[in-house]
N, C-alpha and C positions, 0 to 999 in steps of 0.2 A: 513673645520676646519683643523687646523693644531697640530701637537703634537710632540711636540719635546723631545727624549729620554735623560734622563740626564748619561752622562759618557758613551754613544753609540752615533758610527756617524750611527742615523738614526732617518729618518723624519717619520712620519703618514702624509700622505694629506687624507682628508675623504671629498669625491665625494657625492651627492644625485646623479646625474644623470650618469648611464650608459656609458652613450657615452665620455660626457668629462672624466673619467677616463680612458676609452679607450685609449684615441686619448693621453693625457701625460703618460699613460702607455708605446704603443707605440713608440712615440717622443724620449723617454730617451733612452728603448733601442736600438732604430736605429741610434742613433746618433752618433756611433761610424765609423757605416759605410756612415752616412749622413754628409759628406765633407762641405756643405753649411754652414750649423751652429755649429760648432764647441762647444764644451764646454772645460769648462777648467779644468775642476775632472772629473775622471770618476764617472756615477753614473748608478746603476742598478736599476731596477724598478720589484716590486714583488707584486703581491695580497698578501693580508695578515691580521687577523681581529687585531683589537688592543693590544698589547701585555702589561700584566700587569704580576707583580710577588707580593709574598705575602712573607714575611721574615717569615725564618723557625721558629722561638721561637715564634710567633704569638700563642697564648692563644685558645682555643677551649671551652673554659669556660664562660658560657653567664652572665651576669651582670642584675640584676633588677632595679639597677639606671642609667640616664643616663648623668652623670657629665663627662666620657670620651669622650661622643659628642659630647656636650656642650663648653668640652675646644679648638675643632678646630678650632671654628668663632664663631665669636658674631650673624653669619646670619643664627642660626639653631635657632629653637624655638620651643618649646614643650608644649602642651595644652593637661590640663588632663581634663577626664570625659565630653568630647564636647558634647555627646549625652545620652539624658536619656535611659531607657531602652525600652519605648514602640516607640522612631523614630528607636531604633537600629532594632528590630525584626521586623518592618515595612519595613525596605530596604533588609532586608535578608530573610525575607517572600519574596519581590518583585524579588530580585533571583532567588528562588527557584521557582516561578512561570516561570518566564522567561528564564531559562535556557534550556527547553525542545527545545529551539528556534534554538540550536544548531549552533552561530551565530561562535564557535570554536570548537574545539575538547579537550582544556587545562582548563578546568574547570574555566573560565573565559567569563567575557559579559563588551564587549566595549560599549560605549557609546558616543554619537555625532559625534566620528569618531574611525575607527578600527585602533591600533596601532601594528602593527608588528616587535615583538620585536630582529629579528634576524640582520642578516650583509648582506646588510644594512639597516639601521631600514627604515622602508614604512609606510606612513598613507593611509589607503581607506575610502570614505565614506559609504560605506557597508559596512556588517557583522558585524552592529552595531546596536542599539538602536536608534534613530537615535534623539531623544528628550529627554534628561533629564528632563525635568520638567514633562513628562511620566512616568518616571520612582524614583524619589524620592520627597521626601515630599517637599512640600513649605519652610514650615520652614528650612527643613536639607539645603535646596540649600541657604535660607537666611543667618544663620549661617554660612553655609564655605565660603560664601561671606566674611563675614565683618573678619574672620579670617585669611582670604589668601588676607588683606588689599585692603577689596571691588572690587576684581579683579575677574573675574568669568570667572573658569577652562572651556575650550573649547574640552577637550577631557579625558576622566573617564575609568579606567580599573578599576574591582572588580573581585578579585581573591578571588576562594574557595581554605585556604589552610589547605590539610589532611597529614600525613604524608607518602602518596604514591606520595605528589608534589611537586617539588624542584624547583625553581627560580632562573637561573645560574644568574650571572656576567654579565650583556649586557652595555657598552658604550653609550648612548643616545647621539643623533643627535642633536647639538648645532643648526643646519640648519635648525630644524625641530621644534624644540621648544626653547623657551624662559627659562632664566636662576631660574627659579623656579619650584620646585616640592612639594606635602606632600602623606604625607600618612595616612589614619586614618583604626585604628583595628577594628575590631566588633567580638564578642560572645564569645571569649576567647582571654588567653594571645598568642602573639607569639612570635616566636624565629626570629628573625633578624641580618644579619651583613652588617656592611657596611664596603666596603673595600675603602681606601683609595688609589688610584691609582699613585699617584705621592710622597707618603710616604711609599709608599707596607707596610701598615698595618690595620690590622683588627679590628674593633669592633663589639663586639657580644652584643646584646640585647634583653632581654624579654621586648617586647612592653605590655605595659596593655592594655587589651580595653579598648577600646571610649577613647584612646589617639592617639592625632594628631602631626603629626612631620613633621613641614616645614624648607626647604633647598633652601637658596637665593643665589644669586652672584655664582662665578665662581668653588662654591666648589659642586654644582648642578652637573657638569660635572666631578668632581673629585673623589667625593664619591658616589659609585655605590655599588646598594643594593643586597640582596642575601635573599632566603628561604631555609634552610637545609632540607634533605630529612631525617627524623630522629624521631624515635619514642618516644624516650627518650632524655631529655636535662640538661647537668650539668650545672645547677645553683649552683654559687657558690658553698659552701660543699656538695649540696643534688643534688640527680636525680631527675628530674621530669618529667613526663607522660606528651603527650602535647595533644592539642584537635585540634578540628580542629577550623580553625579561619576564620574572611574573611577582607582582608584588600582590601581598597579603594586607590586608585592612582588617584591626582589630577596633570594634568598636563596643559599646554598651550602653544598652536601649535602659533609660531609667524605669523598675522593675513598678514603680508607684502609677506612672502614666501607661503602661503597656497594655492591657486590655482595653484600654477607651480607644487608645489610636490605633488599632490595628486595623489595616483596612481592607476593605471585602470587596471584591467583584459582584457589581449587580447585574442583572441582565433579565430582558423582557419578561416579565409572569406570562407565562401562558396555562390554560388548561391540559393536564399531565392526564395521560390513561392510565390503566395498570402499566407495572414493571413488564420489561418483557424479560421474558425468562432469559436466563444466560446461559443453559446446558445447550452444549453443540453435540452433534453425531458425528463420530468419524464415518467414513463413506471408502470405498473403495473405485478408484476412477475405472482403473478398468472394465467396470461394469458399466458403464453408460459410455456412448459415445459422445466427442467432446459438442457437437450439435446441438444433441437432445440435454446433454449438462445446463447448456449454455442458455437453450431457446425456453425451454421449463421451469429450471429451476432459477434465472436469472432474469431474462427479457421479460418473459410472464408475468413473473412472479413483482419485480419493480410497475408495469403499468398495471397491477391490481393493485399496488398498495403504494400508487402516487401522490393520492391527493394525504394520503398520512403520512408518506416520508415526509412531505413540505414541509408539516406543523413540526415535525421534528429535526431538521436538518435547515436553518433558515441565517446561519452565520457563517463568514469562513471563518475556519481556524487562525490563530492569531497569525504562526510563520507562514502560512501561504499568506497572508496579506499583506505582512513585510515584504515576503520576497517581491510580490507582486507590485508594490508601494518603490522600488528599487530601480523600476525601470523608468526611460525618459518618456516625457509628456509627446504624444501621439505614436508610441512605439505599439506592435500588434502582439496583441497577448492572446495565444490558442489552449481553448480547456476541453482536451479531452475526456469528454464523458462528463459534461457539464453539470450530466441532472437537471434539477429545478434551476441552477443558476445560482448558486449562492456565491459564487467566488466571483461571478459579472459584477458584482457589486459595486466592489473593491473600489474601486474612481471612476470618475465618469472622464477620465483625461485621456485613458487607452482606447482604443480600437480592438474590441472583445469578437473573438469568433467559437463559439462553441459549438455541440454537437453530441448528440447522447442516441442512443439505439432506443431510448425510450419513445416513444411517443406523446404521451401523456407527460411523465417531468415536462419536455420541452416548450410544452403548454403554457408552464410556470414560467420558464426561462424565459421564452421570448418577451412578456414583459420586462425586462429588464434594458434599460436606455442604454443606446451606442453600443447594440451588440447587433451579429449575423451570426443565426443560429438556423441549425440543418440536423438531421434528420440522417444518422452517419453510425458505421463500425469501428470503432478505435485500428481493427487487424487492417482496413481498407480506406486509408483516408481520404476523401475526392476532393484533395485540396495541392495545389501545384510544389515544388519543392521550393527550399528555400524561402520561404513566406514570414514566418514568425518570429519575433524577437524572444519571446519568452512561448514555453510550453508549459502548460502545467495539465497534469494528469492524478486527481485526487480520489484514491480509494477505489483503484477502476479495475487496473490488470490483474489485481488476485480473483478477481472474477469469472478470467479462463482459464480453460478447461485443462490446457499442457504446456508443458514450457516454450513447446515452438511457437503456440500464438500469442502467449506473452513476450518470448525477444522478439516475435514480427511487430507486434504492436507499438514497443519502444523505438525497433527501429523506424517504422512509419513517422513517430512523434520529432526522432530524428531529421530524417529526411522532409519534414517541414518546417525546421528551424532553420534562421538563418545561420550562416559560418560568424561563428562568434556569440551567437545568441542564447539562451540557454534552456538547460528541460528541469520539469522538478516533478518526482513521481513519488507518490504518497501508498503502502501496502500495509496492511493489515499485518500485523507482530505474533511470529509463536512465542518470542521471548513475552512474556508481561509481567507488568510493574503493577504490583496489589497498591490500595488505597486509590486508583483511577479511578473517573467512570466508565463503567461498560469494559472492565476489563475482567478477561474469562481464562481458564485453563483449557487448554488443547490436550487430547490425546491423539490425535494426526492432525498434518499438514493439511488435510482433504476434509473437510466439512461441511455439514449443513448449519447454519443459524439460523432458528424459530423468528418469527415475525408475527403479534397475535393483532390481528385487525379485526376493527367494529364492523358489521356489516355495512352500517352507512358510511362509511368511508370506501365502501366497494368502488372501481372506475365505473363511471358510467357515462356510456356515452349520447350526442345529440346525430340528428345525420347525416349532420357532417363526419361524422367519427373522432369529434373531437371532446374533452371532457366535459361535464355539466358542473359550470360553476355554481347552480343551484344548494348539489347538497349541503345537507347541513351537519354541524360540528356539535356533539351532544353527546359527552362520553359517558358511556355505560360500562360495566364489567361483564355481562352481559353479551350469550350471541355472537363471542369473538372467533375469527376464523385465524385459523395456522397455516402459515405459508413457509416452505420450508428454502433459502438462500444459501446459493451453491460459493464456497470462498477456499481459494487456496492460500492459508495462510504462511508469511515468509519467515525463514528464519532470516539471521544478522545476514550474514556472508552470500544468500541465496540471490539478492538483489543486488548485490555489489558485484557477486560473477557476472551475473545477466545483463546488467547492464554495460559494463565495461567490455564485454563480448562485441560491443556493437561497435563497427569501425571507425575511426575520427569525433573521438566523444574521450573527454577527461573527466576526472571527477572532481567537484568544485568544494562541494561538503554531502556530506554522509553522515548522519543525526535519527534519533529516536524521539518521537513526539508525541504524548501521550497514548502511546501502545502500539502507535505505526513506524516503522523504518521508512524513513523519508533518504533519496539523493538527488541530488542537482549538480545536473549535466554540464557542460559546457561544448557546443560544437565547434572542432578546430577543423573540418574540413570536409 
């Protein structure tokens, strides 16, 4: 797409792919010294996101009618009270259920395809819903049918919006989608602006609920939408208090450009073993004690098969990285049950103190810059109270044995966070979501999970007793040895009692992330 500045010599080209921006990136400016093809201006070439301006006397005063929209194009159109009130609380109940899914971290749930609204905007077919008619009512998808002229939206953003979420300014991908949009309110009024980008001016509006505002033809790309981060809103003469609202975004991805632009997550190639098998054993605890659970089928069993967790465990997961990404620059971040160190990663701006019962992970770990890593029990932490600003505890406590060394261990996690600081504990899911990876069927809470390791991946130590960075990585199918890992896995509500059991501790959010129930603490005292 092209954009041409009025009363500036300067062009926008907007690229979906990478590469061809590169290469005309490039082109231009080597051209001065590239003799072959000649230009006849000189032209320089810059990254840069779209530039728009907004004239100063522009009004900050929102309007409850909406006749100044109205007068830009005849191709805006506005549909009051689309939904009664038991489809509205029906799709926002459906939210609310779904959101634990944590398919974002912006208080938003994509649907049929994830839209990414930054520069430059990307569609995925992940981290979405992946069915609407899953997810809203028969009728609702009938009705916005015959209102968006029997044309039926291929890609749905619904945004919760409170007044801690602000909606910048973003350009939409002409390349990417098709020259129509709407928007429909639900459960209160909201505050709205659309800036006009080739008149730099603004219109403010209080949308009503369950009113729908569609935008046809080429003012689609012209009139770009906004949410105020704002607690209070002058309307007209008066202030008004705003609630929180949820607006729906109907859009459509043009069906001709859809498979070139769809975009994938890449991520390191490494050398893969066999699958490892997914059949678990249920187990009956009462038969072992929680010791011999622990020191056998866990402790052991991890510093025999260290130097292989590494090659497969070597990212943190995206929401521990955010979360952890959230805190202020030199605040102290404690990771219970470190392991190899994957989540020290994260920035080199915190103050990382981990601690694993492993021996061996910790080998790995301690390479990792601007950490203090030790040699520790998650149930016995030898670390003073009050210490940490953030806790995190990834995939650790379903490890033991009964429930009282699992609330000891939370509360431990507790009692070294500061007051006000917070904890975020990651467990392994009975509930599971088919189409993951690595996601299995439970027949008990109590099991064992298969581990098949190559012999040369066995620990092995120097003597010092520490591991031999010698062996070597040379996968065979071949020779594989079964280690059997002891995991109590949690239901929904199992880790919400447990937790919230624990004294001066609230809970901040409570979300499912690709097959783990995740919550994050807040300590209030």
């Amino acid at each position: 797409m092209v954009y041409l500045i009025e009363n500036e010599d300067i062009i926008y080209l907007e690229f979906h792919r990478k590469k061809e921006c590169s290469y005309l990136f490039n082109f231009l400016n080597n051209n001065s010294r590239n003799c072959t093809t000649p230009l006849k201006f000189h032209i320089k070439a810059e990254y840069s996101n779209i530039k728009y301006d907004i004239k100063k006397d522009c009004s900050n005063i929102y309007s409850p009618t909406y006749e100044k929209l109205l007068q830009k194009s005849d191709n805006i159109f506005i549909y009051n009270d689309v939904l009664d009130l038991n489809m509205s609380n029906d799709i926002i109940q459906n939210y609310e259920n779904e959101k634990w899914s944590k398919y974002t971290k912006n208080d938003e749930i994509n649907i049929s395809h994830y839209f990414y609204r930054g520069t430059p905007n990307k569609i995925y077919k992940t981290y979405c819903v992946q069915d609407a008619s899953s997810f809203f009512p028969s009728e609702f998808l009938t009705k916005i049918k015959k209102l968006l002229g029997d044309k039926e939206p291929n890609q749905y953003t619904i945004l919760k919006c409170h007044i801690k979420k602000s909606i910048e300014y973003i350009v939409e991908s002409s390349y990417i989608f098709e020259d129509e949009i709407a928007f429909l309110v639900l459960e209160n009024d909201l505050p709205m602006s659309f800036l006009d980008i080739k008149n730099e001016s603004k219109t403010n509006l209080m949308i009503k609920k369950n009113t729908l505002i569609k935008i046809k033809g080429k003012l689609r790309y012209e009139l770009i939408y906004g949410i105020p981060k704002k607690k209070s809103i002058q309307l007209d003469d008066q202030i008004v208090e705003r609630e929180t609202s949820y607006l729906i975004i109907f859009r459509f991805i043009n069906k001709n450009n859809i498979e070139g632009m769809l975009a994938h997550k890449t991520r390191k190639e490494i050398i893969k073993d066999p699958k490892q098998e997914s059949t678990c054993i249920p187990i009956n605890v009462n038969e072992y004690s929680p010791e011999h659970l622990e020191k056998e089928y866990v402790m052991d069993v991890y510093n025999q098969i260290a130097q292989h967790f590494c090659y497969t465990r070597y990212k943190p997961w995206n929401n521990v990285e955010n979360i952890i990404n959230q805190e202020k620059e030199g605040n102290i971040i404690m990771d219970a049950g470190c392991g190899n160190g994957k989540n020290l990663k994260a920035s080199s701006k915190y103050c990382f103190i981990g601690f694993d019962f492993s021996l061996y992970l910790l080998k790995t770990a301690k390479k990792r810059p601007n950490t203090d890593i030790f040699l520790a029990n998650c149930i016995n932490i030898p670390i003073k109270s009050n210490i940490a600003d953030l806790c995190i505890s990834i995939a650790v406590i379903h490890h033991l044995g009964t429930h009282e060394s699992r609330r000891k261990a939370v509360s431990e996690m507790v009692r070294c966070t500061k007051i006000g600081g917070k904890v975020l504990i990651y467990v392994w899911a009975y509930e599971q979501k088919e189409n993951v990876v690595g996601n299995r069927k439970f027949d008990s809470q109590d099991i064992f999970v298969p581990w098949y390791l190559q012999q040369q991946h066995l620990a092995e130590t120097n003597a010092d007793g520490a591991l031999d960075d010698k062996i070597a990585y040379t996968p065979t199918k071949k020779n594989l040895l079964k280690f059997q890992r002891y995991y109590h896995v949690f239901r929904k509500e199992e880790l919400y009692d447990l937790c919230t059991s624990i004294d001066g501790v609230q809970v901040e959010d409570f979300f499912f992330d690709n097959n783990n129930w995740a919550i994050l603490l807040k300590k209030k005292y």
